[in-house]
N, CA, C and O of each residue as an XYZ file, in Angstrom:
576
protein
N     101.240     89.459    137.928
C     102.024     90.538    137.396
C     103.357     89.977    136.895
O     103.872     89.066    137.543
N     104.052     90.516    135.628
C     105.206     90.048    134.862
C     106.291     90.215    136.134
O     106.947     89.365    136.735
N     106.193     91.794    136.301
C     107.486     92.047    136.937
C     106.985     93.438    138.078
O     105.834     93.866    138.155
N     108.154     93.945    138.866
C     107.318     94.288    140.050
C     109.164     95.136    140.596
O     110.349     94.958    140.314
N     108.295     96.103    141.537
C     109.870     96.582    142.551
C     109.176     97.142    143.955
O     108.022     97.507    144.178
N     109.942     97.091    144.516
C     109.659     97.583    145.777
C     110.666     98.781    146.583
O     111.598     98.401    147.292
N     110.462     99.781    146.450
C     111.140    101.320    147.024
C     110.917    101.440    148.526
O     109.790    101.085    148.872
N     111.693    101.841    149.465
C     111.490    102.511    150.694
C     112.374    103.883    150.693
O     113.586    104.017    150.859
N     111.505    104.716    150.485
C     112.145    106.150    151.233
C     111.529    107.004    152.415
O     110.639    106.720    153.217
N     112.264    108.098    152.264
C     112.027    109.148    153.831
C     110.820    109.905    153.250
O     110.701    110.123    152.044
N     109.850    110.327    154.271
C     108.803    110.916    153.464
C     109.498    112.020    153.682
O     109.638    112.395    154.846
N     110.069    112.757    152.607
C     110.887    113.989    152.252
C     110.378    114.634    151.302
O     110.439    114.098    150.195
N     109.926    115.555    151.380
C     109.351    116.188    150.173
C     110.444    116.032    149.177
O     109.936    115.525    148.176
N     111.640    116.224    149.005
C     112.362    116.316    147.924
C     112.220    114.972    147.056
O     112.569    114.879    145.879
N     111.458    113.600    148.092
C     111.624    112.558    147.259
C     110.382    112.407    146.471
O     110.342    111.321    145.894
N     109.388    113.145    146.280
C     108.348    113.265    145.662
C     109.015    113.275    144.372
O     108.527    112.243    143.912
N     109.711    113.669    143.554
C     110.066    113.612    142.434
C     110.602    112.678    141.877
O     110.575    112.462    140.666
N     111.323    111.817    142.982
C     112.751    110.918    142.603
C     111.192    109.583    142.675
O     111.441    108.633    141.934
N     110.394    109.505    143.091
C     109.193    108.741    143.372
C     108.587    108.230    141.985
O     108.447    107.058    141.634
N     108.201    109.606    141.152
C     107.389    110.004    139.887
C     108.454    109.532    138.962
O     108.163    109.085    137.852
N     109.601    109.613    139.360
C     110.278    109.626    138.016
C     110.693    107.828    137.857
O     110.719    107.168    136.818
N     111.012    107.334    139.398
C     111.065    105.839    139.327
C     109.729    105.025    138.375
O     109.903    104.298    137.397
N     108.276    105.443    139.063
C     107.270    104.744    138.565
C     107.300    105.046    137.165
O     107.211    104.162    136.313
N     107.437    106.412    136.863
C     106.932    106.519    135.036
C     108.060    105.754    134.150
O     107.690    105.144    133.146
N     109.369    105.780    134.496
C     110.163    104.931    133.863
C     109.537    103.111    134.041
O     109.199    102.391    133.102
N     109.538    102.894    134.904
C     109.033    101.308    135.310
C     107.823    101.256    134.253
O     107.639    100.375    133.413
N     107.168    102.213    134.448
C     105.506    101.989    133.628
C     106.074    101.466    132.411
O     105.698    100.412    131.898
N     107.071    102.280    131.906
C     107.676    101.655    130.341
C     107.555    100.521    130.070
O     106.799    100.164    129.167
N     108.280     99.672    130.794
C     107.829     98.097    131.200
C     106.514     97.277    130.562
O     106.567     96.230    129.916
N     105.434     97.969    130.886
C     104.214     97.551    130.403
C     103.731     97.771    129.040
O     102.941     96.952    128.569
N     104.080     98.701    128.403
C     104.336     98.996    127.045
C     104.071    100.119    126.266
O     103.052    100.471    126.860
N     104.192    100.819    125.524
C     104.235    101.996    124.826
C     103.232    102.914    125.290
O     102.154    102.701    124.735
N     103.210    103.871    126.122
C     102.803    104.921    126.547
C     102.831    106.139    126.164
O     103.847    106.705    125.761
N     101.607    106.695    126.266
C     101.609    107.811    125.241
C     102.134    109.282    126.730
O     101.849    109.553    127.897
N     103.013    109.790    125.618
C     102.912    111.022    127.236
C     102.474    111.652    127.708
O     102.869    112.518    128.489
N     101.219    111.291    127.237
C      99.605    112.317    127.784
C      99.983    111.177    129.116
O     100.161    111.777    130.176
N     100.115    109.789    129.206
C      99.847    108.526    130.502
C     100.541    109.151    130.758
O     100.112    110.174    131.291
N     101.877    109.056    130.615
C     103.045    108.787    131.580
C     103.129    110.492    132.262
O     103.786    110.656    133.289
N     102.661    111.283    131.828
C     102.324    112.537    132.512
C     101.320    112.192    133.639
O     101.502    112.313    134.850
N     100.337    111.784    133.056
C      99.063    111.544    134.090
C      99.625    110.229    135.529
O      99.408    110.478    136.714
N     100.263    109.042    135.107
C     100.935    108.394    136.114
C     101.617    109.131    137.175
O     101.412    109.330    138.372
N     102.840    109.595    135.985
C     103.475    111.155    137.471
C     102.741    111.637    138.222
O     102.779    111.374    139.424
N     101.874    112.479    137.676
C     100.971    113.429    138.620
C     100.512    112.464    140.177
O     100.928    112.586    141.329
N      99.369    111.396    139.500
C      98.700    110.500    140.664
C      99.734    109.771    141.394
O      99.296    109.180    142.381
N     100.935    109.656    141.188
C     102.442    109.300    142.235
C     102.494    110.441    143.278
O     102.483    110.439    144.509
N     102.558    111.484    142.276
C     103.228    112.914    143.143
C     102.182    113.089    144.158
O     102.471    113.275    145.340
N     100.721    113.024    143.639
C      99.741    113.728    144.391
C      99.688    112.329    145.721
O      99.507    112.527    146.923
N      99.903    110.970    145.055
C      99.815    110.002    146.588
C     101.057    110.103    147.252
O     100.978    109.452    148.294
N     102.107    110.596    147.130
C     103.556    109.999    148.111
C     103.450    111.761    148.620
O     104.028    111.941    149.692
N     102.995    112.673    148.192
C     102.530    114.113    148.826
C     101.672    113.946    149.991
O     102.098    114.257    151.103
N     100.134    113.337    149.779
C      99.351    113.190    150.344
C     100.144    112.399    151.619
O     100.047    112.998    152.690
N     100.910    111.142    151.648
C     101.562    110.301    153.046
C     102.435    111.053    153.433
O     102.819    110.644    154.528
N     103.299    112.495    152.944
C     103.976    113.241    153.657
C     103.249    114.333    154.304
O     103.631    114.850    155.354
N     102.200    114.677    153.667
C     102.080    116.048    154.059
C     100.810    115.515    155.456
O     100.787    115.872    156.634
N      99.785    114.464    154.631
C      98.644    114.145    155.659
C      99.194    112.827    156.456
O      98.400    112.583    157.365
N     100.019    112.115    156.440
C     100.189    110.394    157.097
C     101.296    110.804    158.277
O     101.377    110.240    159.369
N     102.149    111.934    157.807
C     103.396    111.998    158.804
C     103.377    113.686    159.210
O     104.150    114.136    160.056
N     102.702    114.265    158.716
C     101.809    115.904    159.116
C     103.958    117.129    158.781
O     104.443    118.128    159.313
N     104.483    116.047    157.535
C     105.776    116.129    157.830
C     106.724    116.195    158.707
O     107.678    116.962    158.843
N     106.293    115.171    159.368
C     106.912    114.515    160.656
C     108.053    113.236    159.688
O     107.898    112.951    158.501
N     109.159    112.651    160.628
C     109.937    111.395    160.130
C     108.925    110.247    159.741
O     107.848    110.073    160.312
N     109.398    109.502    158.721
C     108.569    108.181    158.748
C     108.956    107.744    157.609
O     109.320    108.614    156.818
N     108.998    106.613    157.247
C     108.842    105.573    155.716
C     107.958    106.104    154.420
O     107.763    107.258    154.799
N     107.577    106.049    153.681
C     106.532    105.182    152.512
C     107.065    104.135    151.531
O     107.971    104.235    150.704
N     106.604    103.540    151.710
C     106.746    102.197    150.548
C     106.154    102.267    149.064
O     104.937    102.125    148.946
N     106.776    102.433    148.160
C     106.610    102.267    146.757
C     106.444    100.736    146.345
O     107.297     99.897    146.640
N     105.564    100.510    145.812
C     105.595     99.372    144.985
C     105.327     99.434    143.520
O     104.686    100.475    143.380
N     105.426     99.065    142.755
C     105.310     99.071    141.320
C     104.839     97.314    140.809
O     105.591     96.375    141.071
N     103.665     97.142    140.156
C     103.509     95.989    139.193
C     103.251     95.886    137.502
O     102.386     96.623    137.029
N     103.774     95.250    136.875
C     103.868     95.922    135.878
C     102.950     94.407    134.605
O     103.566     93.384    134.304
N     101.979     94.602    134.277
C     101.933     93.382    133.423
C     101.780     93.629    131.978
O     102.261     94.761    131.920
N     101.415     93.318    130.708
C     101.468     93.651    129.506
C     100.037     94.770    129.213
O      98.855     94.450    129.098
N     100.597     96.006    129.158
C      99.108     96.924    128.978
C      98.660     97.623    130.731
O      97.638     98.306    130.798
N      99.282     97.441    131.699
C      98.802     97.812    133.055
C     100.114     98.158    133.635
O     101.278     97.849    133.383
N      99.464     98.977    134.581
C     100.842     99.171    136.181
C      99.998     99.169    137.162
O      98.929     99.769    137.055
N     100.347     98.484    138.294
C      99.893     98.739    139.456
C     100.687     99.784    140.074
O     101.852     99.747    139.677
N     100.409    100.839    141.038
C     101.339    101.360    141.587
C     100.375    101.485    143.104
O      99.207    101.821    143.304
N     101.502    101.033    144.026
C     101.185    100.973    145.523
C     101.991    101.610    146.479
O     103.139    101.334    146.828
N     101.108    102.646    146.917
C     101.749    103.550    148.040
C     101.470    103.504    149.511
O     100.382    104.024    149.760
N     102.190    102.986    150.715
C     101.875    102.781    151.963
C     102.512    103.632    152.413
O     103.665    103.753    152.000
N     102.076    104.419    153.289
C     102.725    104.795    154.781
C     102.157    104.499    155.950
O     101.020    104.047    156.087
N     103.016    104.774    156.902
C     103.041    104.477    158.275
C     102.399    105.056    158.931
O     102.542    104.668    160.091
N     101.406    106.176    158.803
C     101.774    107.158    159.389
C      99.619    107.188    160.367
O      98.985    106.149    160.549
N      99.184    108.343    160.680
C      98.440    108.636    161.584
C      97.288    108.178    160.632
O      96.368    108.915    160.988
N      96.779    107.345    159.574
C      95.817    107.286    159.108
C      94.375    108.008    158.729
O      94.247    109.104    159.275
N      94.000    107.869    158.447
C      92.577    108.367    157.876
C      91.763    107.797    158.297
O      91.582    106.588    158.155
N      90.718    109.000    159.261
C      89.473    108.264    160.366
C      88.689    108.047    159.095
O      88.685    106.843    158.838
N      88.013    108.768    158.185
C      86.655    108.552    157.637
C      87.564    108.509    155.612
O      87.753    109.470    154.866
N      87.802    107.440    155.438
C      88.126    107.585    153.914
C      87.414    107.940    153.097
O      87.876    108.396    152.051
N      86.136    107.850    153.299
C      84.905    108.558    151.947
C      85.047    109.711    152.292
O      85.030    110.459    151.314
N      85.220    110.369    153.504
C      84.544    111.531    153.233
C      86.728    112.516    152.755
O      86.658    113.708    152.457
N      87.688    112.100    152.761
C      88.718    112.296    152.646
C      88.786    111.795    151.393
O      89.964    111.536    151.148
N      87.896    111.469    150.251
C      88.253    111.400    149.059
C      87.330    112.276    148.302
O      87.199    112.204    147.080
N      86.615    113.207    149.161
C      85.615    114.302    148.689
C      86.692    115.250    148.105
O      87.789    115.366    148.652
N      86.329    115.973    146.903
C      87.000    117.046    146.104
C      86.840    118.207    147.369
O      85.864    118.351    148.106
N      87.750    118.757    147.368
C      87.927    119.912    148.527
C      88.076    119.826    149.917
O      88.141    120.792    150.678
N      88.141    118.367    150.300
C      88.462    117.968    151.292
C      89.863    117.910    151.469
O      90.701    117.455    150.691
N      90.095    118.660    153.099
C      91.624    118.720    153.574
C      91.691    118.899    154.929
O      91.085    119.786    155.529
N      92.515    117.965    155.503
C      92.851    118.141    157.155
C      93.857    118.813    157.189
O      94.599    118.806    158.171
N      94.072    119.506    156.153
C      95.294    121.119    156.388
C      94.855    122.168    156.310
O      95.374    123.043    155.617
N      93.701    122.349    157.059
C      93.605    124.279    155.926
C      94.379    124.665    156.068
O      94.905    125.107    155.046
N      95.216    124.878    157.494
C      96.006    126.355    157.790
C      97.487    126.073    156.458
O      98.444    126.844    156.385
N      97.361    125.164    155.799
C      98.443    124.999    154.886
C      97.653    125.845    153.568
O      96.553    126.396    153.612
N      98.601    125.746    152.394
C      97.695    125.847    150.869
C      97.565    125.107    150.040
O      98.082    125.066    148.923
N      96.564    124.190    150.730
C      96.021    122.721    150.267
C      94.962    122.791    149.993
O      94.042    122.977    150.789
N      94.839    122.616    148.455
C      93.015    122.698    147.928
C      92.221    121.362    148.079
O      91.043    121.315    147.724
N      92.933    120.150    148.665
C      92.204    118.926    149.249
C      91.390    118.323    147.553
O      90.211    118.146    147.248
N      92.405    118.192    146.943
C      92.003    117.593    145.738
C      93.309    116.272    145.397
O      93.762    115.596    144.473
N      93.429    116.459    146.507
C      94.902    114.990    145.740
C      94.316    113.739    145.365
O      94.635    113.196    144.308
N      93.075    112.999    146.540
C      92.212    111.746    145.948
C      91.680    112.251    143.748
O      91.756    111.581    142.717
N      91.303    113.401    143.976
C      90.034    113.437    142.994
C      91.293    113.431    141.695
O      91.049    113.059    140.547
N      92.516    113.874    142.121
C      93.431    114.093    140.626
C      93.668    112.506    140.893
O      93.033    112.109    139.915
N      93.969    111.725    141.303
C      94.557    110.706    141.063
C      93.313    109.522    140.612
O      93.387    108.458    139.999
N      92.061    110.336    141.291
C      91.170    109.378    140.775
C      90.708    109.765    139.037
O      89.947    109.089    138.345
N      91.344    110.899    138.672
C      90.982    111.528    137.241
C      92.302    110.515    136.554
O      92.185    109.441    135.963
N      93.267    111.114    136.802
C      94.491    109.982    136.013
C      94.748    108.935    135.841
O      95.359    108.464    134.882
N      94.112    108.147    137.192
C      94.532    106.298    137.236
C      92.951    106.149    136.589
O      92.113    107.050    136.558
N      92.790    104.756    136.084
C      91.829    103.954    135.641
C      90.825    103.354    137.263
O      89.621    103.249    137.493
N      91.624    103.181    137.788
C      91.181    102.358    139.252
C      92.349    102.920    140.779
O      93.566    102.768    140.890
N      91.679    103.361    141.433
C      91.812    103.700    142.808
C      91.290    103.204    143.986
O      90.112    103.366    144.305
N      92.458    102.347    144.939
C      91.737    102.203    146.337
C      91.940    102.629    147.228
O      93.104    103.027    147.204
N      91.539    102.802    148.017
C      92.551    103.643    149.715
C      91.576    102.357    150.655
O      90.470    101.824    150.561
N      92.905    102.287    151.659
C      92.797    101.412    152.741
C      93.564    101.663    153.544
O      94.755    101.463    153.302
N      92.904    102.511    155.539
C      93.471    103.050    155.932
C      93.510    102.730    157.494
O      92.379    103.030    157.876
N      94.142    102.335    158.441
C      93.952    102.264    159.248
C      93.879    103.468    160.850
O      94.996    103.765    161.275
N      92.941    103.938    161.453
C      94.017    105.186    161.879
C      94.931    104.937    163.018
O      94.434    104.489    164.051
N      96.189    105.167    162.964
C      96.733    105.335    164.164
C      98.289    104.218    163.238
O      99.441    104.053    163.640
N      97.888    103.902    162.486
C      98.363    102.489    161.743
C      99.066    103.220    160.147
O     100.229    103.103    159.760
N      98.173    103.805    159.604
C      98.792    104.325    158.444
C      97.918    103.796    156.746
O      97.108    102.906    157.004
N      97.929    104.080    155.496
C      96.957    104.512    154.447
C      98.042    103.426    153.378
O      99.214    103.052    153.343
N      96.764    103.253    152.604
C      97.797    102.632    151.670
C      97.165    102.921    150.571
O      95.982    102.748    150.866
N      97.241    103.372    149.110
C      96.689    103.716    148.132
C      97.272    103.024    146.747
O      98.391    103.176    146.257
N      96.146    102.195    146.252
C      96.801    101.468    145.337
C      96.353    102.241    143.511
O      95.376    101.537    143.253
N      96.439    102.727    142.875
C      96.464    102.721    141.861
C      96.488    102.079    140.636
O      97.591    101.590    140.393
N      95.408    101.866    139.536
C      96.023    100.741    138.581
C      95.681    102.084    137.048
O      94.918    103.049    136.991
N      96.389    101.663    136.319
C      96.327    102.454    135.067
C      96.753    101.333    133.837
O      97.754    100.635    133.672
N      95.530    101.508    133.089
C      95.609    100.661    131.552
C      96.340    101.013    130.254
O      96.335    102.244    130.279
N      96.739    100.770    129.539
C      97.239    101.318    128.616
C      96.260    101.208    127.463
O      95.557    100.216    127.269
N      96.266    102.542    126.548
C      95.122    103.236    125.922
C      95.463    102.641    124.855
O      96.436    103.060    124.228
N      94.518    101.195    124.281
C      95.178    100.514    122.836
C      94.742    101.417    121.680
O      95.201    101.310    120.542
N      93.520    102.609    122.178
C      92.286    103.222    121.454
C      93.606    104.469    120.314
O      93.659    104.853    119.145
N      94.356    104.639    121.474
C      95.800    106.134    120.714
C      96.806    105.262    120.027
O      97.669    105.744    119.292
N      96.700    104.029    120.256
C      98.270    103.642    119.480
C      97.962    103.457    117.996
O      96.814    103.505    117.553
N      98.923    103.269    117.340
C      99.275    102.736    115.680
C      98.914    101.599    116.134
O      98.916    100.611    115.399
């Protein structure tokens, strides 16, 4: 990777935004993005640094780690938390799957981020905490 950053914040809901708005600027980096991406990047940020507050720390205190990689045409984006992990990851990347009902969580955060990014991994330990890496290409098919 060319170039790269590394973020630590509070899993605060308020930082869900300040999150989306770090990565989609960084994505710039990699090169001309159409804002259909850099919409779709936001979203799969918001929906993973949501997912480690709302499911990793049950909005309890704790970390997540942002990472960003950036190379000519790609971003990596890497999200860790700390937090209570994920016993069964396949079946927690099922569309409608949610260990919140009593919240108003339609248990679609894996399936949007797996619609927006190009490539998605989750790697989770339980008791240890989730890490979700993201990669997104840049679309040579829309440019001039």
């Amino acid at each position: 990777m060319d170039n790269w950053f590394e973020l630590r914040i509070p899993a605060l809901s308020q930082n869900v935004q300040f999150a989306r708005a770090v990565v989609a600027q960084f994505a710039l980096e990699a090169g001309d993005w159409s804002l259909v991406e850099l919409n779709e990047i936001r979203t799969a940020v918001s929906e993973a640094v949501t997912n480690a507050i709302i499911h990793g720390y049950h909005e309890g205190s704790g970390d997540i780690l942002l990472r960003g990689m950036v190379s000519p045409g790609s971003i990596l984006v890497v999200i860790s938390d700390f937090g209570v992990g994920i016993i069964d990851v396949e079946e927690a990347r099922q569309p409608l799957f949610t260990t919140r009902p009593d919240e108003e969580r339609c248990g679609l955060g894996f399936t949007v981020m797996e619609s927006f990014m190009d490539e998605v991994e989750v790697e989770s330990t339980p008791g240890q905490g989730t890490i979700v890496k993201m990669t997104k290409y840049l679309s040579f098919s829309v440019k001039q």
